[in-house]
N, CA, C and O atoms as CSV, one atom per row, in Angstrom:
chain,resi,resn,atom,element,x,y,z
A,1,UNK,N,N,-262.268,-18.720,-155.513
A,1,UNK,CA,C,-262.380,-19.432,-156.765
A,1,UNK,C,C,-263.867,-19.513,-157.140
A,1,UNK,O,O,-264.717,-19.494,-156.251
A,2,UNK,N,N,-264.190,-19.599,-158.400
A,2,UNK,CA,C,-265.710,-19.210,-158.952
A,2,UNK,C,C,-266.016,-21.006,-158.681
A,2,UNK,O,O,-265.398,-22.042,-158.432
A,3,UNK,N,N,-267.108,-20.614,-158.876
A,3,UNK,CA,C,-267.907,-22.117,-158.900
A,3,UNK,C,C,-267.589,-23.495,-160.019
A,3,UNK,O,O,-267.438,-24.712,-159.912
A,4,UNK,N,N,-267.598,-22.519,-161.062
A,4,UNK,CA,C,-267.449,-23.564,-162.531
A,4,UNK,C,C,-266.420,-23.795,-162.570
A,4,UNK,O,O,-266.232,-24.867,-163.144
A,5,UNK,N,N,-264.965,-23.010,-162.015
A,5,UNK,CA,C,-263.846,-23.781,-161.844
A,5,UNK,C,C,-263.767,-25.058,-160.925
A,5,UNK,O,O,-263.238,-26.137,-161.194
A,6,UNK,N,N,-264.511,-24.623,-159.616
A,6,UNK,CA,C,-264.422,-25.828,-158.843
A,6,UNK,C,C,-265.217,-26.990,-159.416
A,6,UNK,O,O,-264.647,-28.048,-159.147
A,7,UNK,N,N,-266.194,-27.141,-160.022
A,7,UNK,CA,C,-266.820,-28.044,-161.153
A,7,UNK,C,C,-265.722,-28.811,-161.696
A,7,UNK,O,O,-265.349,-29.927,-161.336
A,8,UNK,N,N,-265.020,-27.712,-163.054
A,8,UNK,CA,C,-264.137,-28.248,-163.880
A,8,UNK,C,C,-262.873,-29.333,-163.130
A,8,UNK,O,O,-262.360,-30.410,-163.432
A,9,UNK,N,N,-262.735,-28.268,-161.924
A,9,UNK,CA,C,-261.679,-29.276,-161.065
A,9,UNK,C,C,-261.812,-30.399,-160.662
A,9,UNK,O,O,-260.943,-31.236,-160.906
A,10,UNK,N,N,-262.843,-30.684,-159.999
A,10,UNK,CA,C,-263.465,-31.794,-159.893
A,10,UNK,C,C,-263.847,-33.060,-160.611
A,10,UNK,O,O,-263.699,-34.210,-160.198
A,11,UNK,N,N,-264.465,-32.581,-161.977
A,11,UNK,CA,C,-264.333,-33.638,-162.914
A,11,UNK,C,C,-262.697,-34.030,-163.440
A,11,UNK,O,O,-262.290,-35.113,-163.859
A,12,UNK,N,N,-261.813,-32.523,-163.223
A,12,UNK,CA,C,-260.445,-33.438,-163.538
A,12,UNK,C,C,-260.424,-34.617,-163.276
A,12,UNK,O,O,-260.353,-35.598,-164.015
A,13,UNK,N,N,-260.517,-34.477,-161.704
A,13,UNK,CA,C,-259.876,-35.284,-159.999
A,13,UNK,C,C,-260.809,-36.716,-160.540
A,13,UNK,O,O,-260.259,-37.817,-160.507
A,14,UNK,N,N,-261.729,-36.625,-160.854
A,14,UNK,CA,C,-262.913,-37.613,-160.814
A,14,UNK,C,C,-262.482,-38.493,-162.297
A,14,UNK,O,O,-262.837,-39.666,-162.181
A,15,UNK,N,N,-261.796,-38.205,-163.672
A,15,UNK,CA,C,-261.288,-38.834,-164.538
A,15,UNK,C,C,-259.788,-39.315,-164.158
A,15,UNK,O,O,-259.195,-40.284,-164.631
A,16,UNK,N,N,-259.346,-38.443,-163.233
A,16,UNK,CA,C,-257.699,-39.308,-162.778
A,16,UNK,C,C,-257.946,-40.677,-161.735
A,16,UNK,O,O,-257.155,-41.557,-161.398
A,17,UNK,N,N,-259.061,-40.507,-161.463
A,17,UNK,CA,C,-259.514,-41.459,-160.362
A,17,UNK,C,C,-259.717,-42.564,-161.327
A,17,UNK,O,O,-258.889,-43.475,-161.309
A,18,UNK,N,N,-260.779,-42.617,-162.235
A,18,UNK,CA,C,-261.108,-43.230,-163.136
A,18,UNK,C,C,-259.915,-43.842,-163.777
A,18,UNK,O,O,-260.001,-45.069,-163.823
A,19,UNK,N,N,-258.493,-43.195,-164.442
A,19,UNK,CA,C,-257.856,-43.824,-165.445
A,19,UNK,C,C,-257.042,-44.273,-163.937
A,19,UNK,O,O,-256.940,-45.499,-163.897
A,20,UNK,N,N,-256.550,-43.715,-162.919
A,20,UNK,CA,C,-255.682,-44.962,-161.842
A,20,UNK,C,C,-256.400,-46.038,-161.630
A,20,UNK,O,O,-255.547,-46.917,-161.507
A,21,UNK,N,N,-257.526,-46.569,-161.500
A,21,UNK,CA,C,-258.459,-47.636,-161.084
A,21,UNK,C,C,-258.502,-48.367,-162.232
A,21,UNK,O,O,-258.621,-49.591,-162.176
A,22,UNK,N,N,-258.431,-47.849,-163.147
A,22,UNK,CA,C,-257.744,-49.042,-164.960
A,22,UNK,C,C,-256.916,-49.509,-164.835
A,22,UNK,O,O,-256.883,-50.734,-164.953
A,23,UNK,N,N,-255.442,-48.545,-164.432
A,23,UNK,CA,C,-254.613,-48.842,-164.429
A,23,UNK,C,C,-254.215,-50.035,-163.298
A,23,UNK,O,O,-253.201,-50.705,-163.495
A,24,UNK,N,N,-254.826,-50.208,-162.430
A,24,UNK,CA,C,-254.817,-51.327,-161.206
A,24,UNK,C,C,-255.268,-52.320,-161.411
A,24,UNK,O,O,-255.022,-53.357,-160.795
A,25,UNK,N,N,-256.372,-52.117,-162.750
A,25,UNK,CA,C,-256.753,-53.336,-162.861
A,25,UNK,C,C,-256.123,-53.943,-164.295
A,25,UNK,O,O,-256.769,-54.858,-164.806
A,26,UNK,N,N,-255.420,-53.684,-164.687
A,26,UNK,CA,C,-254.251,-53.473,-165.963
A,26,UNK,C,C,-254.557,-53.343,-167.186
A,26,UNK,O,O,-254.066,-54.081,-168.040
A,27,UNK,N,N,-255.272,-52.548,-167.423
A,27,UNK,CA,C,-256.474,-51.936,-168.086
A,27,UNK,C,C,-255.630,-51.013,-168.899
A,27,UNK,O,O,-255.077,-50.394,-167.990
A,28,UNK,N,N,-255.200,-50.548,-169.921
A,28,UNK,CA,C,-254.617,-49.701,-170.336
A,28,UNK,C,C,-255.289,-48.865,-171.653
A,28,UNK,O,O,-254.649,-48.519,-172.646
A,29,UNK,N,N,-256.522,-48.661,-171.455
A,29,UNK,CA,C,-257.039,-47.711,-172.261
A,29,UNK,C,C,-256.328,-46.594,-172.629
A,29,UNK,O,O,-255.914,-46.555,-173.788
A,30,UNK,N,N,-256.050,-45.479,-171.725
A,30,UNK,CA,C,-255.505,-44.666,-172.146
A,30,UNK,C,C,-254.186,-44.467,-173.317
A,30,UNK,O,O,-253.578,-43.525,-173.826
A,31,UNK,N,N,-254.176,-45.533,-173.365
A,31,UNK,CA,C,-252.725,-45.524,-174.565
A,31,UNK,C,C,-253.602,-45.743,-175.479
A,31,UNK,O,O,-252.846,-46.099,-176.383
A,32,UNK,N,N,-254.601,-45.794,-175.901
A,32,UNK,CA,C,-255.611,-45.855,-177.246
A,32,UNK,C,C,-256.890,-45.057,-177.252
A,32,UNK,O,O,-257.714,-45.067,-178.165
A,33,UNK,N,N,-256.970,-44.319,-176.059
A,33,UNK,CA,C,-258.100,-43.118,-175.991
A,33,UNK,C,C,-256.944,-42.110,-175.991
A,33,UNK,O,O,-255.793,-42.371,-175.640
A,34,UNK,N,N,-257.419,-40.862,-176.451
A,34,UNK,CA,C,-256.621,-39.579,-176.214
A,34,UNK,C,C,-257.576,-39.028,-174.860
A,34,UNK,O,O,-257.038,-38.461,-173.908
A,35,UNK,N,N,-258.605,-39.203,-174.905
A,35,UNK,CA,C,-259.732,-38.903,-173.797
A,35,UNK,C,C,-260.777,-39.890,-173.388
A,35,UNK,O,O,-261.692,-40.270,-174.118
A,36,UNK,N,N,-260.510,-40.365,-171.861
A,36,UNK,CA,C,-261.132,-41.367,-171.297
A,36,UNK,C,C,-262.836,-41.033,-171.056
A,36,UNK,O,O,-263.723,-41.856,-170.827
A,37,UNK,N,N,-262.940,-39.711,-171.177
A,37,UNK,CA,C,-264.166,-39.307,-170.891
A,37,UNK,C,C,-264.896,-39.479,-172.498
A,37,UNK,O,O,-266.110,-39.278,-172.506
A,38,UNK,N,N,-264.179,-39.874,-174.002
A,38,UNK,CA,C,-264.886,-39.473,-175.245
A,38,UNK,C,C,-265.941,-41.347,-174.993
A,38,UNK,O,O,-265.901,-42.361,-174.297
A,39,UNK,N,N,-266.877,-40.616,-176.327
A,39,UNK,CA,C,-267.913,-41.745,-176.425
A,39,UNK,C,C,-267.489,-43.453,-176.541
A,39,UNK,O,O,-268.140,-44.358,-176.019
A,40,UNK,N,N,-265.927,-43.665,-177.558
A,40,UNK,CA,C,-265.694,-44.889,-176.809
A,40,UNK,C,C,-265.028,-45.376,-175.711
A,40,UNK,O,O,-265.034,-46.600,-175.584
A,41,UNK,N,N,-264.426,-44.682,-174.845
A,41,UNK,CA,C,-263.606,-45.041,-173.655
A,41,UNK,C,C,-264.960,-44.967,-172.885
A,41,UNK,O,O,-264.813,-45.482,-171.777
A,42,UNK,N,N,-266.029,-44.578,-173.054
A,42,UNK,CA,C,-266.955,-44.193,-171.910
A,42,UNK,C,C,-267.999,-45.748,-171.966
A,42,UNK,O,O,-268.159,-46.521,-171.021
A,43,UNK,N,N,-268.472,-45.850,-173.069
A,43,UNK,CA,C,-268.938,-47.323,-173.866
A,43,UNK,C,C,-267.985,-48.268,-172.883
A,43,UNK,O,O,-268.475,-48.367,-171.758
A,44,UNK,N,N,-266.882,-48.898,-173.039
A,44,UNK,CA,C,-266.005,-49.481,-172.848
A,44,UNK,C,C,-266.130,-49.705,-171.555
A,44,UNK,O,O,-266.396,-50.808,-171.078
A,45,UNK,N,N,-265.916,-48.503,-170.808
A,45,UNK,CA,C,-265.885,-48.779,-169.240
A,45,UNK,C,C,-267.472,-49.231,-168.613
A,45,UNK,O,O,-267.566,-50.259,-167.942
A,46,UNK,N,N,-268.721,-48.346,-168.906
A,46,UNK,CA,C,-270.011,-49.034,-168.706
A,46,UNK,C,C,-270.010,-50.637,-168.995
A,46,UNK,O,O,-270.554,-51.475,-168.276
A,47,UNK,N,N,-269.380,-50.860,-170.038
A,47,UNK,CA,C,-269.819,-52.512,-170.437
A,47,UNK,C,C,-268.604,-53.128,-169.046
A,47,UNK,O,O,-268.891,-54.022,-168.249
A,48,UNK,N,N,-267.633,-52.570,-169.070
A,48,UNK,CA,C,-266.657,-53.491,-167.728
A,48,UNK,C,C,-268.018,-53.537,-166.918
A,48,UNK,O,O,-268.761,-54.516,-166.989
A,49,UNK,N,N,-268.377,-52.136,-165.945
A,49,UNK,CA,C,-268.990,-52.349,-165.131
A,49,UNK,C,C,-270.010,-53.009,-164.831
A,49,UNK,O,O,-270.379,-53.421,-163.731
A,50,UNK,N,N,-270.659,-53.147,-166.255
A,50,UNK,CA,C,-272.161,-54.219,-166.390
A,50,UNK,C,C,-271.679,-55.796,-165.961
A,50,UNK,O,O,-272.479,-56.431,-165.274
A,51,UNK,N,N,-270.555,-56.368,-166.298
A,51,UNK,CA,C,-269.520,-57.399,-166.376
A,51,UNK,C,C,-269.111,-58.082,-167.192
A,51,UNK,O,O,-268.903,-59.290,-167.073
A,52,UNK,N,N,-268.810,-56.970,-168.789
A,52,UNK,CA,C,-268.360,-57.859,-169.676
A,52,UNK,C,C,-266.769,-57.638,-169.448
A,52,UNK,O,O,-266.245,-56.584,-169.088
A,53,UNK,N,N,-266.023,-59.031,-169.776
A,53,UNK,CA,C,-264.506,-59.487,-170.101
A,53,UNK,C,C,-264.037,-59.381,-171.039
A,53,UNK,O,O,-262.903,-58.911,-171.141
A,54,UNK,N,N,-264.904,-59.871,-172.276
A,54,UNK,CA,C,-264.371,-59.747,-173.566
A,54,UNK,C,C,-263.708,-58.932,-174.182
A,54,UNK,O,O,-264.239,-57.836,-174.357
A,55,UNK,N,N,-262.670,-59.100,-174.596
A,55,UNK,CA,C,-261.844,-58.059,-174.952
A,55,UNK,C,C,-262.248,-57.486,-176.538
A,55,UNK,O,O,-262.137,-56.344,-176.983
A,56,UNK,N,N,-262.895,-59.074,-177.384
A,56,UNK,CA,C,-262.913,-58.343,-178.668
A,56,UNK,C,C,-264.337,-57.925,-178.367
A,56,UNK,O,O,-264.492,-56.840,-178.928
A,57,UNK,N,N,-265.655,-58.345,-177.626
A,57,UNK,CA,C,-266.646,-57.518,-177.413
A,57,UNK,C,C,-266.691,-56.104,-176.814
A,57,UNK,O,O,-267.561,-55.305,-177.162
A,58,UNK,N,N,-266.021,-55.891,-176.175
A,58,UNK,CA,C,-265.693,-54.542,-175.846
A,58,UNK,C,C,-264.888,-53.693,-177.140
A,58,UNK,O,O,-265.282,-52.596,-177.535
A,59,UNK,N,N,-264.124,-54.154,-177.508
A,59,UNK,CA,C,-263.499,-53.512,-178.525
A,59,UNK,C,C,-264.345,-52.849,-179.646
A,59,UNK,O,O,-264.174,-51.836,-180.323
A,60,UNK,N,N,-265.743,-54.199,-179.571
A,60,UNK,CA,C,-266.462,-53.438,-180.592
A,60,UNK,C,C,-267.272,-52.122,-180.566
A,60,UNK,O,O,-267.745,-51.498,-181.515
A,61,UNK,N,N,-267.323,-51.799,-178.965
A,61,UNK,CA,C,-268.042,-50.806,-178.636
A,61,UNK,C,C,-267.642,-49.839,-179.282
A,61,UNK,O,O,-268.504,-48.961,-179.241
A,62,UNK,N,N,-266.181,-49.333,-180.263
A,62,UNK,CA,C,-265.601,-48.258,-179.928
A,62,UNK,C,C,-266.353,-47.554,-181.038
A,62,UNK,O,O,-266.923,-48.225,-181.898
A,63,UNK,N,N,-266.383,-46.044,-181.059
A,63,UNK,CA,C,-267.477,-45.840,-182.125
A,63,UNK,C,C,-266.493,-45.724,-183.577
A,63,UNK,O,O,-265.274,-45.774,-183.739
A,64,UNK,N,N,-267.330,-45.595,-184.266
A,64,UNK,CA,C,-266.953,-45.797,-185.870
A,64,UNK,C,C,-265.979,-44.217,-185.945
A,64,UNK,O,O,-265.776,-44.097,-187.153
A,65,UNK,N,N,-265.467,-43.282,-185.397
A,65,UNK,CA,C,-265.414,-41.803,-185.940
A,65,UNK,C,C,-263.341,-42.291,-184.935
A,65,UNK,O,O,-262.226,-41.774,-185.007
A,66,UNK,N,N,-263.809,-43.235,-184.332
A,66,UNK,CA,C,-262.367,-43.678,-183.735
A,66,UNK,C,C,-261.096,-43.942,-184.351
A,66,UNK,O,O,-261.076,-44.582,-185.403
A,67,UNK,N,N,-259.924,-43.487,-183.773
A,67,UNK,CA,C,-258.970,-43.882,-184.870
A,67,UNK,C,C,-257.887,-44.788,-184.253
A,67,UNK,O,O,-256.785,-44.958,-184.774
A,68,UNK,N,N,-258.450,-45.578,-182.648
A,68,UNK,CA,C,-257.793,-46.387,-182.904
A,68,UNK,C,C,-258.127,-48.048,-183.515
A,68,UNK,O,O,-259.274,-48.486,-183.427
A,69,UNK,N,N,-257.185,-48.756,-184.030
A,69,UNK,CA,C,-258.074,-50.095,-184.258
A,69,UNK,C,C,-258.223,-50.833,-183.645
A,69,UNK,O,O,-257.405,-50.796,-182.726
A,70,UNK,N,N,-259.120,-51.897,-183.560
A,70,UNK,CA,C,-259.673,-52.853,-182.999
A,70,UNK,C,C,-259.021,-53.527,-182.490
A,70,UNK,O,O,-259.417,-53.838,-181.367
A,71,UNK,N,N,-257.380,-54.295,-183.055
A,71,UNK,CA,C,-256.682,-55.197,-182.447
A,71,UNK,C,C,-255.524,-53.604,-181.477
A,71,UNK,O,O,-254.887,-54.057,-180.526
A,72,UNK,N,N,-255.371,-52.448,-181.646
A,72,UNK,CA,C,-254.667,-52.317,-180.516
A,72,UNK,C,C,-255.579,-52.025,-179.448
A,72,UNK,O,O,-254.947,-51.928,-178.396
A,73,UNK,N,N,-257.043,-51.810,-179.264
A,73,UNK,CA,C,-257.859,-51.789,-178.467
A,73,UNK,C,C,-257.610,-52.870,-177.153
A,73,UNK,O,O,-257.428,-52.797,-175.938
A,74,UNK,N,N,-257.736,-54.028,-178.326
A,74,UNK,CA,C,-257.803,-55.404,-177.669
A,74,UNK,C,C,-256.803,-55.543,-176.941
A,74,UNK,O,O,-257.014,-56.123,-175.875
A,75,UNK,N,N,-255.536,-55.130,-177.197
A,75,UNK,CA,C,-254.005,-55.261,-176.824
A,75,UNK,C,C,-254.183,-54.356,-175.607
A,75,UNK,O,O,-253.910,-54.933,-174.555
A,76,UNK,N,N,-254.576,-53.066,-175.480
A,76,UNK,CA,C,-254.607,-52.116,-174.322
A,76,UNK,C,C,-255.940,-53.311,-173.410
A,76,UNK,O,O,-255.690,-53.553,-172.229
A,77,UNK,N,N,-256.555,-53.616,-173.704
A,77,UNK,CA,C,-257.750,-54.561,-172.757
A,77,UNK,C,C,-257.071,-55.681,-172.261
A,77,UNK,O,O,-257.823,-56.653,-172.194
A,78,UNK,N,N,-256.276,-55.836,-172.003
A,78,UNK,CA,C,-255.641,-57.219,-172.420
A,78,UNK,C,C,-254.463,-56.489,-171.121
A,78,UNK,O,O,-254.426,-57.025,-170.013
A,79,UNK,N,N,-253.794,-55.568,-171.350
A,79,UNK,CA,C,-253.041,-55.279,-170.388
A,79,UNK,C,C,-251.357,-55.921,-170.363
A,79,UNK,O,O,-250.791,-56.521,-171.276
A,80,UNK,N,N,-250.954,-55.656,-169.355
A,80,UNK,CA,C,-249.142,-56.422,-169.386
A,80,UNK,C,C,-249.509,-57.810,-169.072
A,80,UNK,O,O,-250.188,-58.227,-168.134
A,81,UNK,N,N,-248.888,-58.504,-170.111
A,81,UNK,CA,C,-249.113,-60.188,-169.722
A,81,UNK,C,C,-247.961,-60.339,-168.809
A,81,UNK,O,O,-246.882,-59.755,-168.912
A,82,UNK,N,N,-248.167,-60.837,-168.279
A,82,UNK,CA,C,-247.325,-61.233,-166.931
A,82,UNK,C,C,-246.774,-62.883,-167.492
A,82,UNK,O,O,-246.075,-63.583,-166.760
């Protein structure tokens, strides 16, 4: 196998890692990103890691060219209410 495949493979493995570790924490971005790796799912997750909670502050990160809105953002941040 060439090199840049094993690259490409890797970053797969390394974004499935990423959206299961959301999903554990009941995080459900992916139902409002089409791609966890684009500029607002990427925004979004840096600010978790810095330690913001806010759901509508995070929401605002998402960039302007986005098509999902703000309150289902919030709703995927927000997760299964138990």
């Amino acid at each position: 196998m060439c090199h840049r495949a094993e690259m490409v493979g890797d970053a797969a493995k390394q974004l499935q890692l990423i959206q299961k570790s959301l999903t554990e924490m009941n995080i459900k971005i992916q139902h409002v990103f089409s791609d966890i790796d684009g500029v607002s799912a990427q925004a979004i997750i840096a600010a978790i890691l810095t330690g913001e909670r806010d759901a509508k502050k995070l929401a605002a990160l998402r960039d302007k060219r986005c098509r999902s809105s703000s309150e289902d953002i919030i709703e995927a941040l927000k997760g299964d209410a138990y």
